[in-house]
C-alpha positions as CSV (number, residue, x, y, z in Angstrom):
1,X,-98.0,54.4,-5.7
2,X,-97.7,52.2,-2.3
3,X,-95.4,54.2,0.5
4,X,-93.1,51.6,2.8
5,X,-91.6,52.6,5.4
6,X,-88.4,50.4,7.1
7,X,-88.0,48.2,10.1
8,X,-85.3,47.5,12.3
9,X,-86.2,43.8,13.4
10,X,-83.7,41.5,15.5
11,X,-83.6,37.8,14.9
12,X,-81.4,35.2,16.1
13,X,-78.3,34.1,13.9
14,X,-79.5,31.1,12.8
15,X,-82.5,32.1,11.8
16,X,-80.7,34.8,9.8
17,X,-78.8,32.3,7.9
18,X,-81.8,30.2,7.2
19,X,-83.9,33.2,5.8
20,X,-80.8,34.1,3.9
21,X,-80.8,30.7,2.3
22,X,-84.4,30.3,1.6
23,X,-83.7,34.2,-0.2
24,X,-81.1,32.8,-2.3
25,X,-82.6,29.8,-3.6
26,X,-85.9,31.4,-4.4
27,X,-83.8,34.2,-6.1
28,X,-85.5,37.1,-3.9
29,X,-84.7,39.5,-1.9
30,X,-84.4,39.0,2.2
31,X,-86.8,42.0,2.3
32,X,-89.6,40.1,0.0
33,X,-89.7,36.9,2.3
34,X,-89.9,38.6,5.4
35,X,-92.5,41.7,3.8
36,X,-94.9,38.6,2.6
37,X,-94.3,36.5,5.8
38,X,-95.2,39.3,7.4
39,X,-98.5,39.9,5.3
40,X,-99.7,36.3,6.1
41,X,-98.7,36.6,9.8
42,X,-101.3,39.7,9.7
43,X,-104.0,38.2,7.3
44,X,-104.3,35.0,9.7
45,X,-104.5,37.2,12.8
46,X,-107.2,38.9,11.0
47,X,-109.0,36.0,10.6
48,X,-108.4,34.8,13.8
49,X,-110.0,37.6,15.6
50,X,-113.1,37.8,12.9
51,X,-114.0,34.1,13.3
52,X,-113.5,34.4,17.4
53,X,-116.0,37.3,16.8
54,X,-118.6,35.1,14.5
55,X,-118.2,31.9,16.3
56,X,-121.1,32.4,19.0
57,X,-123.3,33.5,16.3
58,X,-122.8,30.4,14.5
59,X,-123.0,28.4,17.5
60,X,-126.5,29.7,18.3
61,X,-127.6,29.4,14.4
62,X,-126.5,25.6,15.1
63,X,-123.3,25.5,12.6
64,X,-120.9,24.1,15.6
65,X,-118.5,22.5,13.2
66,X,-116.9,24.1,9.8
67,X,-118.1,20.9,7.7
68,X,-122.1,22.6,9.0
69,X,-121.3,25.6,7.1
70,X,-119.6,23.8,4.1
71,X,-122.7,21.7,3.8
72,X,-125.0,24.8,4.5
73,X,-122.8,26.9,1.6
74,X,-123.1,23.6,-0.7
């Protein structure tokens, strides 16, 4: 069983309504779009900071662009 735990978060009014909106016409919940927004936000920050990490390894293994590794991975 996953635990949550809750979150007070302020956001401007506009916004708000937007969100709100996008909720309604997706039929979901508020709490869905902003949990899997959320999730994304995270998962590309996480992969952010790994490929900042492997980049100079690359660089010295000679892939210096992403279409090297795609044609290496090929």
């Amino acid at each position: 069983m996953s635990y949550m735990t809750s979150m007070t978060v302020r956001i401007p009014e506009p916004l708000s309504r937007e969100l709100k909106k996008l909720a309604r016409d997706n039929h979901q919940p508020v709490s869905d779009l902003v949990r899997e927004s959320v999730r994304r936000y995270v998962a590309v920050e996480r992969f952010k900071a790994l490929r900042a990490l492997t980049v100079p390894y690359a660089q010295k293994a000679g892939f210096l662009t992403d279409e090297d590794v795609f044609k290496a991975v090929s």
